[in-house]
N, C-alpha and C positions, 0 to 999 in steps of 0.2 A: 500356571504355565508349564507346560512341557521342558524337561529336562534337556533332551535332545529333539532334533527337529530330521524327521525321516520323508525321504520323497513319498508320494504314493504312488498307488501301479498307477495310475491314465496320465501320470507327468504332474499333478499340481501337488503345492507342497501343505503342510500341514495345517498352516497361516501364513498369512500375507503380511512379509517382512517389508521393514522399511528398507530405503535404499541403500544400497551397501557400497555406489563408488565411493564415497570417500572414506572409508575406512579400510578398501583392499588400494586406493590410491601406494606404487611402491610396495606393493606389497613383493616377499621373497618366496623362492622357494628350493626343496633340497632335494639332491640327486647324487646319486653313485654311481661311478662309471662301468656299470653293467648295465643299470638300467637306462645312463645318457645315451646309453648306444644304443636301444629301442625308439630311441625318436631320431626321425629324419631329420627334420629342420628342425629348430627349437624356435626359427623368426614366425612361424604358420601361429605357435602357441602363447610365444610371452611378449607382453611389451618389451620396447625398448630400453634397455641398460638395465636391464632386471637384474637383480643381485641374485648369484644360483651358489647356493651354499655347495659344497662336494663333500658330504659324507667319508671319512676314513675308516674304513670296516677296518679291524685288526686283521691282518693278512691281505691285504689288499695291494700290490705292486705300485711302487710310487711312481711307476711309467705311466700306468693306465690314470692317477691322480692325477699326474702332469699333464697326457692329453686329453684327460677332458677338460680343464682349465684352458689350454691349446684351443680347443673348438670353442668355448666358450665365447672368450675374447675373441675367436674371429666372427662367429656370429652378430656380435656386440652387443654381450650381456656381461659382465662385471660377477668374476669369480670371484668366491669368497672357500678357498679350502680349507677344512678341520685339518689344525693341531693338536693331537691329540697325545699326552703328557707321556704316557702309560704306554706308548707304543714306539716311543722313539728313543733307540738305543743310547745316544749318547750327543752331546753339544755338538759336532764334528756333523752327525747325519742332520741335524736340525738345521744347521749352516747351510748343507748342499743342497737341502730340501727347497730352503728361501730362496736362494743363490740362484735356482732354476727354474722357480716357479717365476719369479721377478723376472729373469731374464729369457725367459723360454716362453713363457705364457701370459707377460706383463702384470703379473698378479700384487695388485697394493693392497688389498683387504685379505683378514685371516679371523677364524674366530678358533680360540686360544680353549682348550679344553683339559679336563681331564684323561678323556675317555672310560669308556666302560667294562672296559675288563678289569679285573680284582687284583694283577700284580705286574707290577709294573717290569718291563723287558728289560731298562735298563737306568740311567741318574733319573729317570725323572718323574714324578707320579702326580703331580699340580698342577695347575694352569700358573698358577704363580710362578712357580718356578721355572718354568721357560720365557715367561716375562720380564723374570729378574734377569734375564740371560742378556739384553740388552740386545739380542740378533732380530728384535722387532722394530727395532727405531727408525727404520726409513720407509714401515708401511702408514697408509694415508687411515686408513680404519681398521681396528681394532673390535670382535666383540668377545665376549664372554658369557659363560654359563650362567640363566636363572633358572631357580626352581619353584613356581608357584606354591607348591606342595610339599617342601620341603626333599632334602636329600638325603636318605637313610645311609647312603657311600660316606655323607661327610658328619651327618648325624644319627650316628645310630639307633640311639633309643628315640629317634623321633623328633617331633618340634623341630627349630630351626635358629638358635640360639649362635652354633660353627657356621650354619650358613650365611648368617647374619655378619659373623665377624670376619667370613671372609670375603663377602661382599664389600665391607667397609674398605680392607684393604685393597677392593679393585677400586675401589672408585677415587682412594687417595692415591692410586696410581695413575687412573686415566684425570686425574688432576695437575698431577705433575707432566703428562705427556703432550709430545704435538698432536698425535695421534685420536681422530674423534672415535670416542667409544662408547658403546653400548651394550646394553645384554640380550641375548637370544633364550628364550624358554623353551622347556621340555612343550610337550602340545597340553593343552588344556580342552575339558567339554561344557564348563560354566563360567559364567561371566563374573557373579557372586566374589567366589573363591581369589579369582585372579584381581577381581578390586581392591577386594581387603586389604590382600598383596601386597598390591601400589600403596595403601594408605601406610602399612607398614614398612614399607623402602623409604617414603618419604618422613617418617618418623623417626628412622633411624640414620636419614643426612646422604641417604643414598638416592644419588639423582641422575645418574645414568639411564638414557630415553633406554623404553622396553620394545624389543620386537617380538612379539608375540605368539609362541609357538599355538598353533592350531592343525590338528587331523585334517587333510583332505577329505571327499566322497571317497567314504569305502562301505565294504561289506561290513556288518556289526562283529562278525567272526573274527575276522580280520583287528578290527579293532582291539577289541580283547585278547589275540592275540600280542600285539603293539602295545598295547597298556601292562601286561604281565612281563614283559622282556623290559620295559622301560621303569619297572615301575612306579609307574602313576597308581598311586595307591588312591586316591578318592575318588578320580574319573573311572579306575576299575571298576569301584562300587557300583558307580550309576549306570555304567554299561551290563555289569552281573546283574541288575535288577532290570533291566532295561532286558535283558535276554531271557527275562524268565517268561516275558510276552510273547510267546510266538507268533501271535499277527506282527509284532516287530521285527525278529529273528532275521525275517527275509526279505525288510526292505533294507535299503541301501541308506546308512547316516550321509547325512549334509549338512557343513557348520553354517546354514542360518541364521539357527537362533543365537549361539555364541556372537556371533559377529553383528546380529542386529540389535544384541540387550549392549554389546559394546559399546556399539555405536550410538545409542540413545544415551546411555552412561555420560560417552565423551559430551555431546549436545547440549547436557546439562552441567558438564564444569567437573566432571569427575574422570577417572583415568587416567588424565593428560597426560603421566607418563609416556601413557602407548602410543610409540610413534609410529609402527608399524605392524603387520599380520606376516608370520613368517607361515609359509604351510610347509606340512610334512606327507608330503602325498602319497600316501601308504594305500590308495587302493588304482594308484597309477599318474606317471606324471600327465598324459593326456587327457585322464579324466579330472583331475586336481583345476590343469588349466581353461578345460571347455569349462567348467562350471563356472569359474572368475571369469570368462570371458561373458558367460551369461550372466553373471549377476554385478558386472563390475564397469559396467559402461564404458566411456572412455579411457579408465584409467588401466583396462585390464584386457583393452585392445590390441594385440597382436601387431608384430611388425609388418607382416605381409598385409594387413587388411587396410585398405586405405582410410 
């Protein structure tokens, strides 16, 4: 079976997958508000109450954060904005931040990060430790960082041994809280990998449901691009072998196959973790949602479309 699953030129795909509503059922997706403001309407493209993650680029003005969480909720989609550890100066900014996303933009969901730059602005460089800050306790959901492939930021030489132990202590937190929580993954391009995963979260007592990071349709450039900035050090590999094809080079990847070895996975009693597919629609939110709305039946029908 093919690794990745790429359109072909006349429109039909490489194989004929099995049905994919229930597995993009809920499903999320993420945006920055440069790019929330290339879409007119967001109700033409996502279901209703869609959770829309908002990306915090380092440098990014917490005005333009707050109104796109602002549009979001009047649309009526369920903002979820990045806290991001490494980028927030001090307890005092982290306080105004809540204070007015809650009150300005109704916002009850956050997902709690480190972020990705290498030193941190000011107290705070963990996701834990804006956790331990207590200024999260009156939001309704919670998620946090998974890394399928492990985290070279929190493990260096590799493996996953810290990311393990700091998993544990999210989940004896999201034990002790009201708050329901879960974890959000980097994107993955195999089903494989990300199974094993779950059988190793589950091994080690960590049972927080998984939302699934996966690549929207993009260009394979693009991709590799995205995988080297993030890096996805395994999914790299298959995309570098994957681009040494030139008949490949220039069609456009589509997570098909990801999401239909998934879904055959969950069918037979395995994954259960994954509760959901989060996308990261890296070759455009428009194109990310016409494709779910083509392949996602009713669950991935649009507000406006009756």
């Amino acid at each position: 079976m093919a690794l990745l699953n790429f359109r072909k030129k006349d429109g039909a795909t490489a194989s004929a997958p099995q049905s994919l509503e229930g597995i993009l059922a809920g499903y999320s997706i993420e945006v920055m508000p440069r790019t929330a403001e290339k879409v007119e309407d967001f109700r033409a493209l996502l279901p209703k109450g869609t959770r829309v993650y908002i990306a915090h680029i380092d440098g990014t003005p917490f005005d333009e954060m707050l109104a796109t969480a602002e549009r979001l909720s009047a649309e009526g989609y369920t903002p979820m904005p990045h806290f991001p550890a490494r980028t927030i100066p001090d307890r005092a900014t982290l306080a105004d931040w809540i204070a007015r996303y809650q009150g300005e933009a109704g916002v009850t969901e956050g997902l709690i990060l480190a972020g990705g730059i290498p030193a941190a602005h000011g107290e705070y460089h963990s996701s834990m430790q804006l956790l331990e800050t207590g200024l999260f306790d009156g939001f309704d959901r919670l998620h946090v960082a998974g890394h399928p492939e492990g985290n070279r930021d929190i493990d260096p030489k590799g493996g996953e041994a810290e990311v393990m132990a700091a998993l544990k202590w999210k989940q004896d937190f999201a034990n002790r809280s009201d708050a329901a929580f879960a974890m959000a993954t980097q994107f993955a391009f195999e089903a494989g990998p990300v199974l094993d995963w779950t059988d190793r979260l589950a091994a080690n007592g960590i049972t927080m449901p998984v939302h699934l990071g996966v690549a929207g349709p993009a260009k394979l450039q693009t991709l590799i691009k995205f995988a080297i900035a993030c890096g996805v050090g395994a999914s790299l590999s298959v995309l570098q072998k994957r681009a040494k094809d030139v008949t490949k080079l220039l069609l456009p990847f589509e997570p098909t196959e990801i999401l239909s070895d998934l879904a055959a996975a969950r069918a037979q009693g395995r994954g259960q973790q994954i509760e959901a597919i989060h996308f990261f629609p890296l070759g455009g939110i428009k194109t990310n949602a016409n494709w779910a709305i083509e392949h996602g039946g009713a669950s991935a029908r649009p507000v406006t479309v009756a």
